[in-house]
C-alpha positions in Angstrom: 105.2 65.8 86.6 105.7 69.8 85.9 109.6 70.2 86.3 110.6 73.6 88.1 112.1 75.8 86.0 112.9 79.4 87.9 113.3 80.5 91.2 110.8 84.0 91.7 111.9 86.0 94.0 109.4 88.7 96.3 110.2 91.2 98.9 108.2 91.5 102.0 108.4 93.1 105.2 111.0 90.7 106.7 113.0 90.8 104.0 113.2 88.6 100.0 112.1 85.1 99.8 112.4 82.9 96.5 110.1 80.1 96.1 109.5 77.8 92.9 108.3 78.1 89.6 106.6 74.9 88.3 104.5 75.6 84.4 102.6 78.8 85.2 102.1 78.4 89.1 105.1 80.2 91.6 105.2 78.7 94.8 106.6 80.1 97.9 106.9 77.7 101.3 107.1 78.3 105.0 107.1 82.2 104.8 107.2 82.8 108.9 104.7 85.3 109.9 105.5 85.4 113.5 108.5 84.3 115.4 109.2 80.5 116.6 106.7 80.5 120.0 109.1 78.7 122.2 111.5 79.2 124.9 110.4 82.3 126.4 107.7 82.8 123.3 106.1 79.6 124.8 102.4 79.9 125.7 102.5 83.9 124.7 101.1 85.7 122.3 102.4 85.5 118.6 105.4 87.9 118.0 106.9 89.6 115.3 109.1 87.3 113.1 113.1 88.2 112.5 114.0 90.1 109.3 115.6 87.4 107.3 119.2 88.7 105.8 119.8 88.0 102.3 117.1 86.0 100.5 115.1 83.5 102.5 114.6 79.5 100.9 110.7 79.4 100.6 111.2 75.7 97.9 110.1 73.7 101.1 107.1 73.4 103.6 108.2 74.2 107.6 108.5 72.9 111.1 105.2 71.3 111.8 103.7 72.0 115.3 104.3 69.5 118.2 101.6 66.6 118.1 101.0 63.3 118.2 100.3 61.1 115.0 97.1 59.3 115.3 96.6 56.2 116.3 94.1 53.0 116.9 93.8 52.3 113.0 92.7 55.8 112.5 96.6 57.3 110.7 95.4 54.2 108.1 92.8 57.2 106.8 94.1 60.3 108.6 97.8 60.5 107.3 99.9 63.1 108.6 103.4 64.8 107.9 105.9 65.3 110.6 108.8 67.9 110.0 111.4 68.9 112.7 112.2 72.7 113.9 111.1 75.3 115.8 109.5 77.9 113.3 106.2 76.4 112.8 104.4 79.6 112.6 104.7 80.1 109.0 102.2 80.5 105.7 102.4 78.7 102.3 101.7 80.7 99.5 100.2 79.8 95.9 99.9 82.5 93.2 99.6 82.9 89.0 103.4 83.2 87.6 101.6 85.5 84.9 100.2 88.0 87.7 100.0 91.5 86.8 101.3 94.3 88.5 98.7 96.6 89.3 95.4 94.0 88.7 95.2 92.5 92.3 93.8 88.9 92.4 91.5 87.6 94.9 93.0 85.7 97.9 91.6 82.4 99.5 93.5 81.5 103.2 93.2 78.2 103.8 93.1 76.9 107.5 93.6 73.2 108.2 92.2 70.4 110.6 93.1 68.0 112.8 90.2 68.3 115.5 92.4 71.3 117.2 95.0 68.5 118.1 96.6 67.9 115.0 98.0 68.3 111.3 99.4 70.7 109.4 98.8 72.2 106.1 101.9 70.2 104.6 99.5 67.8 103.6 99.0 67.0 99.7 95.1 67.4 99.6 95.8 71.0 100.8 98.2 72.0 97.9 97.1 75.0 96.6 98.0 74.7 93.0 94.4 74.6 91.4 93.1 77.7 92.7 96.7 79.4 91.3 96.0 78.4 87.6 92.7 79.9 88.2 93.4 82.9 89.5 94.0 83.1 93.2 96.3 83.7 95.0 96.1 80.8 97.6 97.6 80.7 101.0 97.8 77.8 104.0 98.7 79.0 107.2 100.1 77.0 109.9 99.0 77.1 113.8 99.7 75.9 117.0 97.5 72.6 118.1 97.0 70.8 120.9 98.6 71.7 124.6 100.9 74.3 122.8 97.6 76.3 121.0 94.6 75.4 123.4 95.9 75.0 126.7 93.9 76.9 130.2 96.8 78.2 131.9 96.5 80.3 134.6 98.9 82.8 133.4 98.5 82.6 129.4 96.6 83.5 127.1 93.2 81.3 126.3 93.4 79.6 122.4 96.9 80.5 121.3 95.9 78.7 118.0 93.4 81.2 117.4 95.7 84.1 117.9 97.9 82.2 115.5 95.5 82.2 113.3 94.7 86.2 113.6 98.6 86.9 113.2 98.6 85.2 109.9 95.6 87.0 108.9 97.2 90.6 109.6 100.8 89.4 107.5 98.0 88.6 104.8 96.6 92.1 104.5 100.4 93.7 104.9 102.3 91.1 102.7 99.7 89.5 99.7 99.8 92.3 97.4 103.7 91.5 96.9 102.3 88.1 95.5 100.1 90.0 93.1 96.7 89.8 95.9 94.4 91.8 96.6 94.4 92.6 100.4 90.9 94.0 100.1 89.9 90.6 99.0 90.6 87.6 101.2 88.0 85.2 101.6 88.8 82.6 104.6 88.1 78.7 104.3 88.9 76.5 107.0 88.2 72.0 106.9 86.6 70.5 110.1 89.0 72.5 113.0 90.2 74.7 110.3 86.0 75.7 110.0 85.6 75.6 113.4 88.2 78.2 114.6 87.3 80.2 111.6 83.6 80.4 112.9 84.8 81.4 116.4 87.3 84.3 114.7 83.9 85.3 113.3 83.0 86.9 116.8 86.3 87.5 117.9 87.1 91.9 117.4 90.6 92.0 116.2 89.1 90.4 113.1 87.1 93.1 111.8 87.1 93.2 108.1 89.9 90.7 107.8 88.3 88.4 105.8 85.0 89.4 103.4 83.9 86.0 103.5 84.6 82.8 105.2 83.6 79.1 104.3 83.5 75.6 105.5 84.1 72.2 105.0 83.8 70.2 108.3 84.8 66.8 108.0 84.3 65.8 112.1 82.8 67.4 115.1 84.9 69.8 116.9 82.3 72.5 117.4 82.9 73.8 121.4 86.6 72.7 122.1 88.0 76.0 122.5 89.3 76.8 125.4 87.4 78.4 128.8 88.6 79.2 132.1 85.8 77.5 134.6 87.0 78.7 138.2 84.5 76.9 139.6 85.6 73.5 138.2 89.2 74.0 138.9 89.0 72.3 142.3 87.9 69.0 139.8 91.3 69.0 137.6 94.2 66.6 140.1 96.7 68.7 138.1 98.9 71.1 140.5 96.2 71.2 142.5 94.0 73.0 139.7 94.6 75.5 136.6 98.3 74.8 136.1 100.4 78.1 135.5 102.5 78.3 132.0 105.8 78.1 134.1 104.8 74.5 135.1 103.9 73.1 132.0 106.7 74.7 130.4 108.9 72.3 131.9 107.1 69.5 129.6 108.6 68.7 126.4 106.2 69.7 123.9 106.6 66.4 122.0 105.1 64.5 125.1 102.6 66.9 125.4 98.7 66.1 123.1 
């Protein structure tokens, strides 16, 4: 095993953040790119994160978002990592220690699965070291899942995840270049839901040269689970009588919630 052996420091919008240097491959953890969506934040929009005062600890992966583990026999093949906290909307980044200043590298975002429900991309399969020692500048993003990213609310937004997902994109294009990326660069890879809500960003217009390229690696079948309001099924869902509002589900704990 590679022992660290310096802690790189980079400055970004928010403010510094030092990460880990392990052999020729600097690390840098749970980098928030918006701010915790709870509290009032819950079932809104992504905002702005906080500047961070000093230098920010980027050695360790972040809050994971509320979800259940699996279960039935199926968390004997579908591991998953749980990690307490309330800043879950964060990115992971990867990149060369050797980078050059001026000679931008290109940028892979990674974007994980879980069947839209589930995981996180603290997982060890998504550990972007290999692409870093050849190259790129790798970065994981985190999202909201489940009730929290995908609800229909009356009075929310529809697929929270997704707008997750566009917010980490934008800190991308302002923030990689500090990491030695190129901004101008960034292809987009996404496994099973991570595909999926890549392919529906695809169409979506605050997107628009984003991403120059975007691939996939679907490992299930979550094609057609975003979410769609259906006035004329709400009658059908016994829940408050139909659609219920963010201001009534808010008052669930979003541990019990899938």
């Amino acid at each position: 095993m590679t022992v660290p052996t310096a802690r790189p420091g980079v400055s970004i919008g928010a403010g510094r953040v030092l990460g880990t240097r392990e052999g020729n491959i600097d690390r840098f953890l749970a980098i928030p790119y918006a701010a915790p969506p709870f509290g009032e934040r819950r079932f809104a929009p992504p905002a702005p994160p906080e500047e961070c005062e000093g230098e920010r600890d980027a050695s360790a992966f972040g809050p994971t978002a509320p979800q259940t583990a699996y279960g039935g026999g199926i968390e004997n093949h579908l591991g998953s990592v749980e990690i307490a906290g309330d800043d879950i909307l964060t990115v992971n980044v990867w990149t060369p220690a050797d980078r050059e200043a001026g000679h931008p590298l290109p940028v892979l975002v990674f974007v994980h699965g879980g069947a839209l429900s589930r995981g996180t991309p603290a997982l060890g399969a998504y550990d972007g070291a290999t692409f870093a020692r050849h190259g790129i500048v790798y970065v994981s993003i985190a999202y909201r899942v489940g009730s929290e990213g995908f609800s229909v609310l009356d009075d929310a937004p529809l697929n929270l995840g997704l707008l997750d997902q566009i917010a980490a994109l934008d800190w991308v294009r302002r923030e990689i270049g500090a990491f030695g990326g190129d901004p101008h660069d960034v292809t987009a890879m996404g496994h099973s839901a991570g595909g999926n809500t890549l392919a529906a960003l695809l169409a979506h217009p605050r997107c628009n040269g984003k991403v120059g390229a975007i691939g996939y690696c679907f490992g299930g079948t979550t094609v057609g689970m975003f979410a769609v309001r259906r006035p004329d099924l709400a009658a059908a869902v016994p829940f408050y009588g139909g659609h219920p509002a963010a201001a009534d589900v808010a008052r669930i704990k979003a541990p019990m919630m899938i």
